[in-house]
MIZANU-244742 format. One record per residue (C-alpha): residue number from 0; residue in three letters; y, x, z. Coordinates in steps of 0.05 Angstrom, whole numbers, plus 5000, padded with zeros to 4 digits. Layout:
N
- NUM/ALA/Y/X/Z .
...
This chain:
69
- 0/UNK/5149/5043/5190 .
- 1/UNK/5143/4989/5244 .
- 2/UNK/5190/4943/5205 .
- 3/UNK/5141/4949/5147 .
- 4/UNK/5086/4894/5134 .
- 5/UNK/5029/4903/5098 .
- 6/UNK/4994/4853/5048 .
- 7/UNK/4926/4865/5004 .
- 8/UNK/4918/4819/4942 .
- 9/UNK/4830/4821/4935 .
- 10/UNK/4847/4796/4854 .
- 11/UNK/4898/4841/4833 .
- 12/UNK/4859/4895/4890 .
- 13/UNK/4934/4922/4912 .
- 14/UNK/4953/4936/4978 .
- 15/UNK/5025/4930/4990 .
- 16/UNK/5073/4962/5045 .
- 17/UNK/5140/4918/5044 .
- 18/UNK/5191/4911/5090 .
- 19/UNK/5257/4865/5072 .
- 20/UNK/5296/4882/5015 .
- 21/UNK/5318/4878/4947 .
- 22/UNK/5280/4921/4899 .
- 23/UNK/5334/4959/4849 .
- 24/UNK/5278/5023/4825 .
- 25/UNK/5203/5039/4821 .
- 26/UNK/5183/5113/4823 .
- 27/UNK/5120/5125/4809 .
- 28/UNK/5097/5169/4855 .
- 29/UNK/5014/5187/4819 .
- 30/UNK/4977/5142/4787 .
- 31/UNK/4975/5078/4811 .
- 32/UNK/5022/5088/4868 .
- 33/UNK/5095/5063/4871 .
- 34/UNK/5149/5069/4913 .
- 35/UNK/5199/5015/4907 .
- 36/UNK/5272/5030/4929 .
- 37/UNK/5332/4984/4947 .
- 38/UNK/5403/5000/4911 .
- 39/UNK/5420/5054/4970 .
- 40/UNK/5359/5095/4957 .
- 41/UNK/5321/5066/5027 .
- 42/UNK/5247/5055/5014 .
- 43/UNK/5227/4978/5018 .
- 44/UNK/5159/4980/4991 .
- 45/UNK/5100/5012/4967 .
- 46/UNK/5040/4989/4918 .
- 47/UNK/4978/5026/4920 .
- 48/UNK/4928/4995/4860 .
- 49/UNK/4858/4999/4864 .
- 50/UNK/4871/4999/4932 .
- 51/UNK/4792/4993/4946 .
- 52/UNK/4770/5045/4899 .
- 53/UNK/4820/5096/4937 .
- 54/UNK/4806/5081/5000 .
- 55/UNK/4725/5071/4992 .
- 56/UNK/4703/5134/5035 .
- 57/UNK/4761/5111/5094 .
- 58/UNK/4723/5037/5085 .
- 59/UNK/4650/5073/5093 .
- 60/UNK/4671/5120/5156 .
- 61/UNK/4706/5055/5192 .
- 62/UNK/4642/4998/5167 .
- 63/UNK/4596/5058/5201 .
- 64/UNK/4637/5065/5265 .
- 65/UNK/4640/4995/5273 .
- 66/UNK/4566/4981/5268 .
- 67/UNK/4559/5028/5329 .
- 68/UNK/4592/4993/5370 .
């Protein structure tokens, strides 16, 4: 995953994993999280939405850690 970049739109609140690519299918892995494929099957991106709602405990556990220090 080291070729993969990741990019968070605070509007839309979607984080995105994307590396280079063009997209040819979206599989939707649960609800509101997508895989996007290229035409040879290789993953090149995926969408998580809500992306602050799902990761709110993660947020918490990290804002608390970081106040300790």
């Amino acid at each position: 995953m080291g070729d993969f970049k990741v990019f968070y739109d605070d509007k839309e609140d979607i984080l995105y994993l994307a590396k280079e690519g063009e997209e040819a299918e979206v599989i939707e892995l649960s609800p509101g999280v997508n895989m996007e494929l290229d035409s040879k099957g290789n993953l090149i991106g995926v969408e998580l939405f809500k992306a602050s709602h799902m990761f709110k405990d993660v947020l918490k556990l990290m804002e608390k850690k970081l106040q300790i220090v």
